[in-house]
GUKOL-791315 format. One line per 10 residues: number of its first residue (from 1); for each residue z, x, y of C-alpha. Coordinates in steps of 0.001 Angstrom, whole numbers, plus 500000, padded with zeros to 6 digits. Layout:
BEGIN
NUM) Z X Y | ...
This chain:
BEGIN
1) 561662 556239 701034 | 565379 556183 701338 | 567267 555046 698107 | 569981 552181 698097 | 572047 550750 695295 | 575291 548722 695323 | 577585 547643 691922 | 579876 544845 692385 | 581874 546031 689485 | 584652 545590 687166
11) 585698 549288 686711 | 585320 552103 689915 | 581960 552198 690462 | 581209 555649 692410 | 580159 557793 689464 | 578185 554988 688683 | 576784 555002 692262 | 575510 558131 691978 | 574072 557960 688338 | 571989 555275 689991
21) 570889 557082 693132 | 569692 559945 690900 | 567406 557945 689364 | 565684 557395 692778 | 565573 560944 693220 | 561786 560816 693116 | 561865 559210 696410 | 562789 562312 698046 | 566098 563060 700023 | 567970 565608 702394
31) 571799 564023 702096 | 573572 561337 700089 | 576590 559564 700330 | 578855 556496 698811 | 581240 553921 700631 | 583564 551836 698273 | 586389 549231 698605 | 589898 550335 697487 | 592355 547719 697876 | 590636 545606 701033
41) 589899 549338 702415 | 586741 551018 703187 | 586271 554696 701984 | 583507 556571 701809 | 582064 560499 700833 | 579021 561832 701835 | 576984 565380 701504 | 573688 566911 703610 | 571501 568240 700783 | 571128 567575 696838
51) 573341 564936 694884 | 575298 567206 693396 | 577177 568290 696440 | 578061 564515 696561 | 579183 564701 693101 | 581547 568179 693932 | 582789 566161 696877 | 583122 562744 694664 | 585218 565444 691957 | 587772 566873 694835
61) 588137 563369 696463 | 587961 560637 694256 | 586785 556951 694947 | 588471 554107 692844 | 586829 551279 694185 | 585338 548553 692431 | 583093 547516 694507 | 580365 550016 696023 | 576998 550955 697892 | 574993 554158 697413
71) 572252 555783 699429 | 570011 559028 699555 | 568891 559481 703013 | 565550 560937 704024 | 565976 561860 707852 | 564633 559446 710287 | 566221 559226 713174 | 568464 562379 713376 | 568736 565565 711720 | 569881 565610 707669
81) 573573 566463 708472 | 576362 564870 706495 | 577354 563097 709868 | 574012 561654 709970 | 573979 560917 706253 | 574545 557083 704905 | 576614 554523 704871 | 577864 554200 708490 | 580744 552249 709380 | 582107 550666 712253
91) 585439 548341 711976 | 586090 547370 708822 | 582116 547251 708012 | 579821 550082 705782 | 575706 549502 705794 | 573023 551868 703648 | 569908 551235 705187 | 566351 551729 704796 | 563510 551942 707240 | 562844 551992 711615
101) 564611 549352 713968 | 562432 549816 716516 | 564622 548415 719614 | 568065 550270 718108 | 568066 552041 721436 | 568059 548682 723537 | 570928 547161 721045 | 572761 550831 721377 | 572781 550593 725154 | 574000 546882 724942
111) 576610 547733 722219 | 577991 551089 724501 | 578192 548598 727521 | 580722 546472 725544 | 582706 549802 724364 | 581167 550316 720953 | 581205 554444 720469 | 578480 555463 717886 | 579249 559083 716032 | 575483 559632 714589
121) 572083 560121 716034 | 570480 557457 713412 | 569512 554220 714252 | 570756 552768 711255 | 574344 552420 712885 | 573704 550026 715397 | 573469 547417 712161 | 576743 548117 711527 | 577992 547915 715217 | 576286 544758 715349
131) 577681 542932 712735 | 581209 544495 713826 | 580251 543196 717194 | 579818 539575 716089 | 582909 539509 713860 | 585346 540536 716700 | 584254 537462 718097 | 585536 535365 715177 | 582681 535059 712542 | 583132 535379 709374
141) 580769 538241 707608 | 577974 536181 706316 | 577672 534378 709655 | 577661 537848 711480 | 575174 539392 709444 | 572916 536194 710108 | 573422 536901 713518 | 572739 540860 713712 | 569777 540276 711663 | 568281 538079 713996
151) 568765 540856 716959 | 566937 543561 714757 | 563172 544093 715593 | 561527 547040 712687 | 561132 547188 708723 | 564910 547540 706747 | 566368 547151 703687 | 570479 546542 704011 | 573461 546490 701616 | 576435 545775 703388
161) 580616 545775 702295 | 583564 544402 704340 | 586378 545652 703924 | 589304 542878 703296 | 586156 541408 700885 | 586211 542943 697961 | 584201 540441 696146 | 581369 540380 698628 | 578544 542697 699338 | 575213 541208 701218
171) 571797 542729 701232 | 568674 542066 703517 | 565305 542997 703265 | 561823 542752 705957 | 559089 545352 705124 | 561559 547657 702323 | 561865 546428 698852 | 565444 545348 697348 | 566024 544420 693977 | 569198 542093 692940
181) 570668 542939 689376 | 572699 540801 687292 | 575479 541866 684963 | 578030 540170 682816 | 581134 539550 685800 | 579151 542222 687566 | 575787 542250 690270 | 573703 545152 691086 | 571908 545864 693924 | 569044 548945 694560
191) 565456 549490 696339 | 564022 549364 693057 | 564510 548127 689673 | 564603 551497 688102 | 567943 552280 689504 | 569464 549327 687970 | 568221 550359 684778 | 571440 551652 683124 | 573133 548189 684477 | 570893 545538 683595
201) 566972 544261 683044 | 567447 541039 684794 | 566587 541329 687690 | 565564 539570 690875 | 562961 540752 693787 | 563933 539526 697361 | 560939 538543 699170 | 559905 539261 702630 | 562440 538029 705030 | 565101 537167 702245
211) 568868 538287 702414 | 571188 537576 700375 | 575153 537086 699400 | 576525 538706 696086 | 579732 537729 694516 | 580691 538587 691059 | 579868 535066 690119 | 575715 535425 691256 | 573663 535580 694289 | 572815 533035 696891
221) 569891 533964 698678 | 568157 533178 701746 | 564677 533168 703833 | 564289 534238 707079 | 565127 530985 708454 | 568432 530644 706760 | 567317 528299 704447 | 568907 528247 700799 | 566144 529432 698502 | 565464 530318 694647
231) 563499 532986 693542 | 562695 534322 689564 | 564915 536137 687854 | 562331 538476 685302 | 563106 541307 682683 | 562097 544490 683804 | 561225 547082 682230 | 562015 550176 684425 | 564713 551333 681769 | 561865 552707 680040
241) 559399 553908 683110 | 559731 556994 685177 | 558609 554046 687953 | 558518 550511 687777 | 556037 548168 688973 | 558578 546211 690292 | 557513 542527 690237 | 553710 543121 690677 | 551023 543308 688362 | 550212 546370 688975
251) 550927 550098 690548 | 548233 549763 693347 | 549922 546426 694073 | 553233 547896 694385 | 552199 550802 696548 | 550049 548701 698820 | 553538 546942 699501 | 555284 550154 699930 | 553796 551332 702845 | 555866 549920 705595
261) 558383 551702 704212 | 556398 554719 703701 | 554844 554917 707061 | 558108 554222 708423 | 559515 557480 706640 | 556204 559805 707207 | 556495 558721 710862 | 560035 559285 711117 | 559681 562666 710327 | 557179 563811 712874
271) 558919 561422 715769 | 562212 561643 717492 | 562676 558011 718313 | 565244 558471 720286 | 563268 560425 723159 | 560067 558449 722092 | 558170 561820 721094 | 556361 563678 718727 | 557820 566858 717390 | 555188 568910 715158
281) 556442 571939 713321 | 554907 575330 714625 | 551378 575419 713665 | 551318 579073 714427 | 548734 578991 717138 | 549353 577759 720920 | 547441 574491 720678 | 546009 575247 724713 | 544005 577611 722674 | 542185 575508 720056
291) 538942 575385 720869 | 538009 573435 717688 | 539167 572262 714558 | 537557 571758 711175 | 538772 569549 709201 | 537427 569213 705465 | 538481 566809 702666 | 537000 564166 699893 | 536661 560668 699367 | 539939 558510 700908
301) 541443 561357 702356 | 538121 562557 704301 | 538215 558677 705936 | 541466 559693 707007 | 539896 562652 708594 | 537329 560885 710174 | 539671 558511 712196 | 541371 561849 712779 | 538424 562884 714868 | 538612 560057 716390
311) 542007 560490 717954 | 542476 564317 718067 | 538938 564373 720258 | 539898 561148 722467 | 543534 562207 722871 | 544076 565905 722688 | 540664 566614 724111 | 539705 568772 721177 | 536004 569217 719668 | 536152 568072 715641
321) 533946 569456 712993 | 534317 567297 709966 | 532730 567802 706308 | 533161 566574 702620 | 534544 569399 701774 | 532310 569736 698183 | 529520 570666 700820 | 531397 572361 703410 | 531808 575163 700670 | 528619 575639 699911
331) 527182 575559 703401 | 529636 578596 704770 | 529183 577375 708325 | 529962 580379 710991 | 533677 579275 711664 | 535494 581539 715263 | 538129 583681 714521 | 541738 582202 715576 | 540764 578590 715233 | 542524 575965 713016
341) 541404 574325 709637 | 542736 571548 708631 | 542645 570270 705187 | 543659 566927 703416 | 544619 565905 699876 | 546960 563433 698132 | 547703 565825 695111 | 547620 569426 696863 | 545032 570383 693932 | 541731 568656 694893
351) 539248 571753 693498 | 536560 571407 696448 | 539482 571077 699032 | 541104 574133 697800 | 537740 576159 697543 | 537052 575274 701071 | 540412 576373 702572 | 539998 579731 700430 | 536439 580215 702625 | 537807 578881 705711
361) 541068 581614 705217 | 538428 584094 704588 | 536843 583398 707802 | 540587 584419 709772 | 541191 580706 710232 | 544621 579214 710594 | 545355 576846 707433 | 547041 573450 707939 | 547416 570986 705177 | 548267 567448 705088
371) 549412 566691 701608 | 551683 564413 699339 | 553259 566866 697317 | 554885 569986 698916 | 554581 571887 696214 | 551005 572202 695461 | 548507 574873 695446 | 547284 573819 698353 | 550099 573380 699844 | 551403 576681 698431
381) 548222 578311 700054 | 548445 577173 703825 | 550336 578234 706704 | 551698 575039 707984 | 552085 572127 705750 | 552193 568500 707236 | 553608 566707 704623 | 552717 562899 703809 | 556228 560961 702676 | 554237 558423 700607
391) 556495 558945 697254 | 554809 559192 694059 | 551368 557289 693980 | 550134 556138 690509 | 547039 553797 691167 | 544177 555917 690950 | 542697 554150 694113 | 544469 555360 697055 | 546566 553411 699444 | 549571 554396 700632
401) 549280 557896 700544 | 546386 556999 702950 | 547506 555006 705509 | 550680 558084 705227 | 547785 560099 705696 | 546278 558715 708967 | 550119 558691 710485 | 550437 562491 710261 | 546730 562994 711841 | 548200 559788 714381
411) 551225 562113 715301 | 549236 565510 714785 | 546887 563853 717516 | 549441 562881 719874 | 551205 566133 719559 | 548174 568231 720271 | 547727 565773 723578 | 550894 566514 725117 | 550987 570209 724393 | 547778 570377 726336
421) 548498 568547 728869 | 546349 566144 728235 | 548638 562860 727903 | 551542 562184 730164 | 554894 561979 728644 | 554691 558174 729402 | 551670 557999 728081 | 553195 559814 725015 | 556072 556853 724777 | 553281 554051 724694
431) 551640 555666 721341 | 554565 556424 719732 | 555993 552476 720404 | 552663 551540 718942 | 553332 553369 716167 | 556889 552291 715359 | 555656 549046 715481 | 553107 549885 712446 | 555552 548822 709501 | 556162 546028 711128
441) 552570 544446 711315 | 552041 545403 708055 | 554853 543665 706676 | 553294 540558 708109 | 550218 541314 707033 | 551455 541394 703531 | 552789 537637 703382 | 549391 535675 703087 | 547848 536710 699933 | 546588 533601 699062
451) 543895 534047 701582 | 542598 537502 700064 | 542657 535609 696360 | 540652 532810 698100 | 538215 535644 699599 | 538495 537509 695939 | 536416 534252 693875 | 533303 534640 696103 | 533182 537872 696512 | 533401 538504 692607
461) 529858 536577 692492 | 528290 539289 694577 | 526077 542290 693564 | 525882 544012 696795 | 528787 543823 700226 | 528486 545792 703445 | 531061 546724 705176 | 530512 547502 709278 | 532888 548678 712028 | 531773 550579 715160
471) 533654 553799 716485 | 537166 554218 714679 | 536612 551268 712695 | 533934 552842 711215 | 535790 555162 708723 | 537843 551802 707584 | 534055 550281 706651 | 533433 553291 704773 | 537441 553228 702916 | 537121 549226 702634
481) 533538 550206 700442 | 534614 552732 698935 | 538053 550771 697601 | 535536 547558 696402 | 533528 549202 694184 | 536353 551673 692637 | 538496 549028 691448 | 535905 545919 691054 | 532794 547903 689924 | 530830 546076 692557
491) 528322 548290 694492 | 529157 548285 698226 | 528326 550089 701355 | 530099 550221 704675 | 527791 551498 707614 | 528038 551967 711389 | 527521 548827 712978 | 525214 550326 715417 | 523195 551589 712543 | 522525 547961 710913
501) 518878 547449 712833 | 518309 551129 711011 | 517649 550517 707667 | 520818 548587 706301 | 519556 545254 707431 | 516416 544488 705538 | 519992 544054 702341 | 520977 541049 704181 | 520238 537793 702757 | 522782 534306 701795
511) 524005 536136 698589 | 525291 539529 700238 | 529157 539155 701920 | 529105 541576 705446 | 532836 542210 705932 | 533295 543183 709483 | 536254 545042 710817 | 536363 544454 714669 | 539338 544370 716506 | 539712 543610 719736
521) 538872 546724 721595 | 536185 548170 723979 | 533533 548036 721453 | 534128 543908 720315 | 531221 542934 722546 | 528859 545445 720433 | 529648 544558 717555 | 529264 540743 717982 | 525502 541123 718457 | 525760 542816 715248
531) 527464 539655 713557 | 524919 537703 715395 | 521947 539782 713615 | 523612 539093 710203 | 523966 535371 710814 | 520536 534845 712085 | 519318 536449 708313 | 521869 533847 706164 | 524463 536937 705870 | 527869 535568 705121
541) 530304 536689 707433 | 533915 538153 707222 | 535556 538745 710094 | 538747 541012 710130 | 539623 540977 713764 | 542687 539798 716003 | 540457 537862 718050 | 539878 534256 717258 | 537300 533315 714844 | 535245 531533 717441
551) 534773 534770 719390 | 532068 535522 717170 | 529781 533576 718082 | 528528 532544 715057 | 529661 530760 711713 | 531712 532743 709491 | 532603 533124 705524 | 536233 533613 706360 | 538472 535192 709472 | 541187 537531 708375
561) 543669 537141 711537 | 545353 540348 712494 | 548703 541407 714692 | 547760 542294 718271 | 548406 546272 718569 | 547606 549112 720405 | 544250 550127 719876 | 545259 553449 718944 | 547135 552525 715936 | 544398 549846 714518
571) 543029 552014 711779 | 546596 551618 709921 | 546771 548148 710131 | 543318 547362 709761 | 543550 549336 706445 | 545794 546864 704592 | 543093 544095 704612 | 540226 545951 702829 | 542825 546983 700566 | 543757 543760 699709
581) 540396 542185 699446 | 539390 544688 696591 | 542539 544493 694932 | 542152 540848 694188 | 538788 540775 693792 | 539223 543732 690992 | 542016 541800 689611 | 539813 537766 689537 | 537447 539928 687988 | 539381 541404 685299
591) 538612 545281 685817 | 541729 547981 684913 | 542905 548172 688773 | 545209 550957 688085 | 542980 553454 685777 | 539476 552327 686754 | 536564 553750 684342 | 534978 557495 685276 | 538316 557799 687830 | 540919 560678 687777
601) 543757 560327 690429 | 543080 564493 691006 | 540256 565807 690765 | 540610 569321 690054 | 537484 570429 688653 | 534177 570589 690179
């Protein structure tokens, strides 16, 4: 999660850049930089590492401009080198940027052909180019950034300066969050409301698809189809939070919408784009020697495990053990000498997770972790950490930290495969374009709420939901249970559609909701008869599938319509639905989405 901000000021406006990028230090970052407008000119300073070597820079080479943009970089697409390092320029235009554009190497090549020379390895400068591009051939800036962002195919957040246009900045966001500010003769601009803070509390969210243009006198703004559009201006109230719910109700809200832009950054930094391929730090063992791997974790993060299996043992060719990792330590299975454990945790301090790794250490195993924060004991205690980029998570129900979760064990799977031989590197490219494609989807996903608050009335009547999926589905059934009754306090189940003619069907009647995730994939046929069986008994179908309602075969509650994707990389879209569908049914239903009763986010005692 990159940081942006931009002042549109009245006084220079670099220290003031960086005051507000600190404030987004929480995001995480490995270089920073500032570009401001001095007399019609463009000038910029930037630093690889903490803010402060910005700051030394900023104190031997001064900026005076009055007009600004700010960014902390988080490598994506190149390494964290102050060449690499935000905001790139090209002719008389300076971009910050946040997220993947997932064809830069097509626009690149294009760009190249017409004699554009690019000096990083990011993607992020081909915006730049772009809109460079279309205003050598007379268009004025706001009509060339309309243009480039037509030509861009990912998940971004953009503040842009001209130079010659010193009252001027314009911002764009699909799938990253960007917050206008609004000042007395001044505007702000940042990726979240907390780093306007010092500036202002009025503030304005762009939705999905927006951009807009800033003067000093206010904002115009736009929607994706260049239509003129209004949107709130609300107080917020990040001044006095360490982070701000931005404009949603609540935390899980906000980090359910982060995760484009969190996937985009977790991927980004297990995937060189550029060569379309994984790159996994050393694990310490030659993976042509696993002969297993044991992976242990609890609740949301042991789903994430289980669709691990799923991949590591149809891609790399790899045998799985999985356990809950409170009974994994306590049944002290015989584990070989010189084979890999693999552990998973949001905090790092999850007490059954870390007694587990302690046993499977003591058993000469090589320690992995994937984990949100670096720095914990669990963390501390492995010998290769896979880190999750998911930013600070404050709901108590999980979400983005684990749909990060399932891209690490997405690129920890495809890594495995290749080093044994056991993909193709073409075959390699096709996952890893599946997988830039992820924030993407799930940006789209995330524009038709109203059909999840719809969904959220009737299923707030119920006393009992199953959830069924067959084969990697399956541990989204179990996460899309487990999520409903966290948050709503309804009880709820999710099963192995295979398993439904095994006990779980004598539940259904008219009055129990069966939500069915079933995408399109080898196993649709199966689980139809399985719909079919729940229709014939009054069950009331909901179908969360990218084939078309009628498929089914039989009538159905509701159809959730979802992107068509690789099947490899359904489990993180198909995640965001039965997120969604508890969140609003929690919040019809009143409950305290955020702290729900009995929960701890860590649990760190027995």
């Amino acid at each position: 999660m990159c940081g942006i901000v931009g002042i549109l000021g009245t006084k220079p406006v670099a220290n003031d850049l960086v005051d507000a990028l600190r404030r987004l230090e929480y995001r995480g970052y490995d270089s920073a930089g500032v570009a401001t407008l001095e007399h019609g000119h463009l000038e910029r300073r930037r630093a690889q590492g903490k803010l402060r070597n910005l700051e030394q820079r900023l104190a031997k080479e001064p900026l005076q401009g009055h007009t600004g943009i700010g960014h902390t970089r988080w490598a994506t697409h190149g390494r964290p080198t102050e060449n690499n390092a935000h905001p790139h320029m090209s002719k008389g235009v300076s971009i910050v940027h946040n997220g993947i554009i997932e064809n830069f190497a097509e626009l690149r090549r294009t760009l190249s052909a017409k004699g554009h020379r690019f000096e990083t390895d990011t993607d992020s400068e081909v915006i730049a180019h772009l809109i460079a591009d279309a205003m050598h051939d007379g268009h004025d800036p706001v009509e060339a950034t309309k243009m480039a962002l037509g030509q861009l195919k990912g998940a971004f957040a953009l503040a842009i300066l001209f130079a010659g246009h010193d009252d001027l900045m314009i911002a764009a966001r699909q799938g990253s969050p960007l917050a206008i500010g609004y000042g007395t003769g001044e505007m702000y601009l940042g990726s979240d409301a907390i780093a306007l803070a010092p500036f202002t509390s009025d503030i304005t969210y762009l939705e999905e698809g927006d951009w807009a243009v800033l003067t000093r006198a206010g904002a115009t703004i736009y929607d994706a189809a260049g239509k003129k559009v209004k949107r709130a201006r609300v107080r917020s109230s990040a001044g006095s939070m360490l982070i701000d719910k931005g404009n949603h109700k609540h935390y899980m809200a906000k980090e359910i919408f982060e995760q484009p832009e969190v996937i985009s950054r977790t991927l980004a930094n297990y995937i060189d784009f550029v060569e379309s391929r994984v790159v996994l730090p050393d694990l310490g063992i030659n993976p042509a020697h696993i002969s297993q791997i044991s992976i242990s974790a609890c609740g949301t993060a042991y789903y994430a495990g289980l669709v691990g299996r799923y991949w590591i043992e149809r891609y790399a060719r790899i045998p799985v053990e999985i356990d809950i990792a409170s009974e994994f330590r306590y049944r002290e299975p015989p584990l070989q000498k010189g084979g890999l454990s693999l552990f998973i945790s949001q905090s790092g301090e999850t007490a059954d997770t870390l007694a587990t790794l302690r046993y499977c250490k003591s058993q000469g195993q090589r320690i992995a972790s994937i984990v949100n924060v670096k720095t914990s004991t669990i963390a501390r205690e492995s010998d290769v950490v896979l880190p999750t980029l998911a930013g600070p998570e404050i709901g108590v129900a999980s979400t983005k930290a684990f749909t990060c979760q399932l891209s690490v064990m997405a690129c920890l799977a495809i890594g495995l495969a290749r080093a044994r031989g056991a993909i193709s590197p073409a075959e390699e490219q096709e996952l890893v374009q599946a997988l830039a494609e992820i924030p993407r989807h799930i940006s789209h996903l995330l524009t038709n709420e109203a059909q999840y608050e719809a969904l959220a009335h009737d299923l707030s009547k119920a006393k009992d939901v199953l959830y069924l999926g067959r084969g990697v589905s399956y541990p989204l059934a179990l996460e899309g249970a487990l999520k409903l009754k966290e948050i709503s306090y309804i009880h709820a189940e999710g099963y192995a559609a295979g398993e439904l003619k095994h006990g779980p069907i004598a539940l259904i009647d008219e009055n129990v909701p069966v939500i069915v995730v079933a995408p399109n994939d080898h196993l649709f046929e199966k689980t139809v008869s399985n719909m079919q069986e729940v229709a014939a008994r009054g069950g009331k179908i909901i179908l969360v599938s990218d084939t078309a309602a009628d498929a089914a075969g039989c009538e159905l509650m509701a159809h959730i319509a979802m992107p068509k994707g690789h099947a490899f990389t359904n489990p993180l879209t198909y995640a965001v639905p039965v997120q969604l569908l508890a969140y609003h049914t929690a919040t019809f239903m009143g409950t305290d989405v955020d702290q729900p009763r009995n929960l701890a986010k860590s649990v760190t005692v027995e």
